[in-house]
Phi, psi and omega in degrees: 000135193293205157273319201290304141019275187270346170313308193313288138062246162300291191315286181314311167308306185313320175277013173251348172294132184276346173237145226254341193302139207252029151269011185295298165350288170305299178324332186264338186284315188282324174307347217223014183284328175258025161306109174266174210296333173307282184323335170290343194269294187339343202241115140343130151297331163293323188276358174275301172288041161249329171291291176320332184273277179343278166348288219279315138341265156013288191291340199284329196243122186230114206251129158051037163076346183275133179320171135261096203252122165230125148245136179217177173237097173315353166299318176296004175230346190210113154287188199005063142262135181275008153324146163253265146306087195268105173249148202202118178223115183252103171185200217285135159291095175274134174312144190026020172299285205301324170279019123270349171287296198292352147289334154304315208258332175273329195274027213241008169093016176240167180230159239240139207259306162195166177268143120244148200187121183252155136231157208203144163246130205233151187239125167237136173280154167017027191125294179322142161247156202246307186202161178240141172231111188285352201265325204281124177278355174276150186227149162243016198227139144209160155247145199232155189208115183231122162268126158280152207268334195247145185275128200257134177271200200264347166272337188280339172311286204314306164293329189280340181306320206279344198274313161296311168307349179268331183315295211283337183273324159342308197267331199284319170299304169316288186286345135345278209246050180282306212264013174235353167288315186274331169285308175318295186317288195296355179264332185328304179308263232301317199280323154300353148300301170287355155252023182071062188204043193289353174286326177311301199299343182266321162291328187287320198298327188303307215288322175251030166252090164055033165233022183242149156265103143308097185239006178187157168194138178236136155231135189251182192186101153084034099130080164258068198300106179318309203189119153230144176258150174066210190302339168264029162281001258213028217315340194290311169289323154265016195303321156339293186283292184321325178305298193285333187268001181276320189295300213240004172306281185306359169280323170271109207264316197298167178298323203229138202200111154220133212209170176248132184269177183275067171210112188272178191239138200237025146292120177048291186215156200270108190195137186341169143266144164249146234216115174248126194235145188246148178230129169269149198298345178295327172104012183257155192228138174236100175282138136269137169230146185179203186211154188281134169279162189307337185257350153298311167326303209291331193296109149349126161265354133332311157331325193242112180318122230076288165302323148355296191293282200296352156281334150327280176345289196302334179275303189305320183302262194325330189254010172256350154244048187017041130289066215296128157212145162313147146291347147308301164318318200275309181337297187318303159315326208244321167295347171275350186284162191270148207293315189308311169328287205285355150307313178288318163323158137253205195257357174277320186297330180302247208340299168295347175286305181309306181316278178306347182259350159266034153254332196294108160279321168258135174316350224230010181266117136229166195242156178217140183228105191272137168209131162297151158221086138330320213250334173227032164040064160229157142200179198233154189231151161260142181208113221247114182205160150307138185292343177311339169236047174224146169220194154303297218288353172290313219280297188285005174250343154311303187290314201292346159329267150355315186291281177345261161015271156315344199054027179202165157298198197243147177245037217135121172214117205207129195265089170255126181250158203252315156191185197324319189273020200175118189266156188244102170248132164259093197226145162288129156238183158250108184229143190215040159223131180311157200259337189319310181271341182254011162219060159312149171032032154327299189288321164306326164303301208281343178268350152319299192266042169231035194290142163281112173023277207294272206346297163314330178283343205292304172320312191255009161253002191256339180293334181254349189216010170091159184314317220259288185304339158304301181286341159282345157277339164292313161319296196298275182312354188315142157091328194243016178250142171265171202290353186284328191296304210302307171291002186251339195239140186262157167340319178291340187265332173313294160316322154304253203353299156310304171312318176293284192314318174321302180334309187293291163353267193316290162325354197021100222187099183308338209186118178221182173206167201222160193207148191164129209255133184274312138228108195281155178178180203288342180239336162286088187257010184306164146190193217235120133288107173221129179262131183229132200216161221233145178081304190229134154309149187290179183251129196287354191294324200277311165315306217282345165290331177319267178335304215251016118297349177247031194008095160213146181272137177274136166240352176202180183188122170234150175223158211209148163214169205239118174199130157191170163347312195283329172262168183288311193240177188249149157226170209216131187239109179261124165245150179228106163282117181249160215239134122301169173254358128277156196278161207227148153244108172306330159286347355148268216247359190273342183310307199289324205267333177310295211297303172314317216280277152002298185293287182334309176295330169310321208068023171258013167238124149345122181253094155203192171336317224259355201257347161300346165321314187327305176277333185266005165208026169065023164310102165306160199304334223257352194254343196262334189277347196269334151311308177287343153303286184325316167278321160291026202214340173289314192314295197308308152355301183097041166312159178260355147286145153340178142290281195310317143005294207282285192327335202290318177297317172296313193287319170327302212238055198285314172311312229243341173265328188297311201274356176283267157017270158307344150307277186315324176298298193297340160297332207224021199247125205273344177314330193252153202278183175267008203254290189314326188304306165343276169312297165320296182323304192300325173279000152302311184280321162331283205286340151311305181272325170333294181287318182332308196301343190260009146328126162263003204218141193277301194303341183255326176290312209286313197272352196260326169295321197297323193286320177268359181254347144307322175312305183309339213198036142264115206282324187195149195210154167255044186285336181227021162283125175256172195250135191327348200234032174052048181237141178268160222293158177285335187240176198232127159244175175190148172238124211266191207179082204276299196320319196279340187273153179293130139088003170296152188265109176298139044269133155239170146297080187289000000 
């Protein structure tokens, strides 16, 4: 769908809306501006005006300016709906409300189907609203509408509501005290001036130019709390951090302390807060607590005042023990260290981490840098490796190592590549131990559960497939999964994978796919379509026709491609994790759906509705295909429905499309005796008029009898015939006993 399109659209919805008020018109342009285009086709036009109405509602009434919430569970108000959850939030348009509300709502596990969110500057009486003013670019309102996918019982409702309202009074204490926060800053500056301390005083000057998010500031005196602002007004929630900034304020002799606490933040993005503290000659210590922004990230730290001086230092280091590195290279280096560090470090250890990690030759090295803080019982580890030997399954036997170790969690973890030959891992613990003796040969553990990524495969194609045919597919593959496949896939699936792309090859088979679930279970019904194709990637147009034949939601999609010199053809790996709408039994339903998907691709299955059987009763491609005979021999009839009709009435009643089947098998399948056949039928058809009766609709008893009563009076079929080489035939006959079907239209054959 264009812009224009959807412009169109919107328009065509809009005039079926029932209130005439005429700020409604904006209002729905704006409620409804960041709805992206998937999502819009996805919404029915009565559920789009109903979002609007709803919305709009909402809106009229604000009482004494205090947020406004409603979380519910739409079932309870709208039947047959596949909806879950509707949270609807009305309050002050704030800096980072809405991304930290939908982060708090994603990291609480839950999942978000679409948004909607406006902002508006609204004129109100005692609450009411009076009118919305479209001409103002300030806006003081917004509204947010968010669905979730999953149905919420009723206390958890209750917690998530309280979880967002605190998020959102968080954010109004902050900015409440943004403009005395910001004066704190600026006396802070003027008084590190005055204490002959201008690199400090120039780093406060860095900070507060757009590279600090201000969320809180305490000021102490012989570590005593004076006074705090913003979230840490908060003393019930933060006691933790007060607590803690009380303990060790007279434990810190540098001017500058920046460091991360055990407490993350649910502001803007979910990630430890971070805490900067300045101590004055006076003896007063002033915290800020807030998070660094993204464009403090992005900064040279040549660039930044204070660290600035210690990388001069640090180069001035290297040429005075005539160890020539580029400076630039040291630069580089040094810009992967996490922000904490390199505040903290001092400059002979930063010198020393640069020698070793622009030394660094082998792949087969890792350097590891362990650091204590006394003073807040922590330590931090560095950890310098090749990327080749990182994956998921490294990266978590690395922590939980490390967690084990220590004996505690990771309060912090963060992932830098410095370049192809090397990665920066940052992880935090709470540790009350110097780290020297309990992460002793540290770089030796971690390069045990660090082989590399190809070595594994090599290993594991010589392990599935013997010395000779092993070393030769390792060669041939060398090389060609690049590092994003590498990062996603450990070495064993890789090896599947080869074994598939061979498959095409061997079988000469343009396109074949594997289908596996990362843990199927009662609450993960998620699993993986991945497709392999030889020259070209499918077209997403094409998946997505698959997919919404198979009624399945794409929820990601990655493609990877395999090509050099050495092979003849290039191939393409598309994996797609797709969602059902139903709980799935996965050993169940993956053959016949490998298999459906295989036919589909082929173009020796039809792509429609009909082909999601697969999933709601485990119909193989040859029973899904023989049901789309069956509607088309209605068709030739004259049934007096439709297709799509038709199909829709079956996948409703998928039991009942299923014992249709079963029928027919039992009837015509030459494996079963006749004693046995007898007995099968008759029980069948018992549970056959049982179930017919639980029908709702006089249109689903009509197709479902004309379908038993062809079934009743199909004389003979090549449907369970194989071919010399024991394959069954591509196509399906039958031969009918036209006189005997209901409601046929003369001329007939009798």
């Amino acid at each position: 769908m264009s812009s224009i399109t959807k412009q169109s659209y919107l328009q065509k919805v809009l005039k079926s809306v029932s209130i005439q008020h005429k700020g409604f018109r904006y209002f729905a342009e704006r409620y409804l501006q960041h709805l992206s285009i998937a999502e819009l086709e996805q919404l029915k036009p009565s559920e789009i005006n109903d979002l609007l109405n709803e919305g709009w509602t909402f809106l009229q009434s604000w009482t004494n300016g205090t947020s406004k919430i409603s979380v519910r569970n739409l079932s309870s108000i709208q039947t047959n709906t596949e909806r879950g959850t509707a949270i609807q939030l009305l309050m002050p348009n704030l800096p980072f409300v809405a991304d930290s509300i939908i982060t708090e709502i994603r990291r609480q596990g839950y999942d978000i189907n679409f948004i909607l969110r406006g902002n508006f500057h609204t004129n109100r009486d005692k609450g009411l609203l009076k009118d919305l003013i479209s001409t103002s670019v300030v806006y003081n309102e917004m509204l947010l509408h968010i669905e979730l996918r999953q149905q919420i019982d009723l206390e958890t409702l209750d917690t998530l509501e309280k979880s967002l309202l605190s998020i959102i009074s968080e954010i109004q204490l902050a900015i409440d005290d943004f403009d005395s926060m910001r004066s704190i800053l600026e006396a802070t500056k003027t008084q590190l001036v005055q204490d002959t301390k201008p690199d400090e005083a120039s780093f406060l000057e860095w900070i507060g130019n757009d590279h600090f998010i201000f969320l809180g500031v305490a000021e102490l005196h012989r570590g005593n709390t004076v006074q705090c602002k913003g979230i840490l007004k908060q003393s019930d929630i933060y006691a933790n951090i007060l607590q803690e900034l009380a303990t060790t304020s007279s434990k810190i002799i540098d001017c500058i302390r920046f460091h991360k606490p055990s407490f993350t933040s649910k502001i803007d993005r979910h990630e430890p807060l971070d805490i900067l503290r300045i101590h004055t000659d006076s003896g007063k210590e002033i915290v800020f607590v807030g998070i660094l922004t993204y464009a403090a990230k992005s900064i040279s730290f040549d660039q930044i005042p204070y660290i600035s001086k210690k990388l001069t230092l640090i180069i001035d280091y290297f040429n005075t023990f005539g160890e020539y590195f580029n400076p630039k290279d040291i630069i580089t280096t040094i810009n992967h260290l996490p922000f904490t560090e390199i505040m903290n470090l001092s400059v002979e250890e930063i010198t020393n981490i640069c020698k070793a990690v622009l030394s660094h030759k082998s792949k087969y090295v890792v350097l590891t840098y362990p650091r204590f803080d006394p003073v807040l019982k922590q330590t931090s580890v560095l950890i310098f490796i090749h990327p080749d030997k990182l994956n998921d399954h490294t990266r978590s036997a690395i922590k939980m190592m490390l967690s084990d170790i220590a004996g505690s969690s990771i309060l912090h973890y963060e992932a830098d590549y410095i370049d192809n030959d090397l990665t920066c891992l940052y992880i935090i613990l709470p540790n009350s131990k110097e780290p020297h003796s309990i992460f002793a040969n540290l770089s030796d553990k971690i390069a045990e559960i660090t082989l590399s990524w190809e070595d594994q495969l090599r290993s594991q194609l010589i392990h599935n497939l013997g010395l000779t045919d092993g070393k030769v597919l390792s060669r041939k593959y060398a090389g060609l999964f690049k590092p994003s496949y590498q990062q996603k896939y450990p070495p064993q699936i890789a090896a599947q994978d080869v074994l598939k792309i061979e498959e095409l090859a061997k079988n000469n088979l343009t396109a074949t796919i594997e289908i596996y679930s990362d843990a199927p279970s009662l609450t993960n019904n998620k699993f993986h379509l991945k497709f392999f194709k030889e020259a070209t990637p499918f077209a997403l147009f094409e998946l997505f026709t698959v997919l919404d034949s198979l009624n399945l939601k794409l929820i990601s999609e990655a493609s990877f491609e395999l090509n050099s010199t050495s092979m003849e053809k290039s191939y393409w790996i598309q994996d797609l994790l797709v969602e059902p709408p139903i709980v799935l039994n996965f050993d169940e339903i993956s053959a016949p759906f490998k298999q459906l998907c295989q036919k589909i691709l082929s173009g020796d299955v039809s792509n429609d509705n009909l082909n999601s059987l697969v999933l709601n009763e485990a119909l193989n491609y040859r029973q899904i295909t023989l049901i789309k005979a069956f509607l088309s021999y209605l068709k030739q009839i004259q049934f007096p429905f439709g297709g799509k009709y038709n199909r829709d009435i079956l996948l409703r009643n998928s039991n009942l499309t299923r014992l249709i089947i079963q029928l027919f098998e039992a009837k015509f399948n030459p494996s079963i005796e006749d004693e046995e056949r007898v007995r099968l039928i008759e029980a069948l058809n018992l549970t056959f008029d049982r179930t017919l009766k639980e029908l709702k609709t006089e249109d689903e008893d009509k197709l479902f009898r004309q379908l038993y009563n062809l079934i009743t009076h199909i004389l003979r079929t090549n449907y369970f015939v194989t071919d010399q080489a024991k394959q069954l035939k591509p196509y399906i006959s039958f031969k009918i006993d036209s006189g005997s079907i209901l409601d046929i239209p003369c001329p007939h054959q009798e």
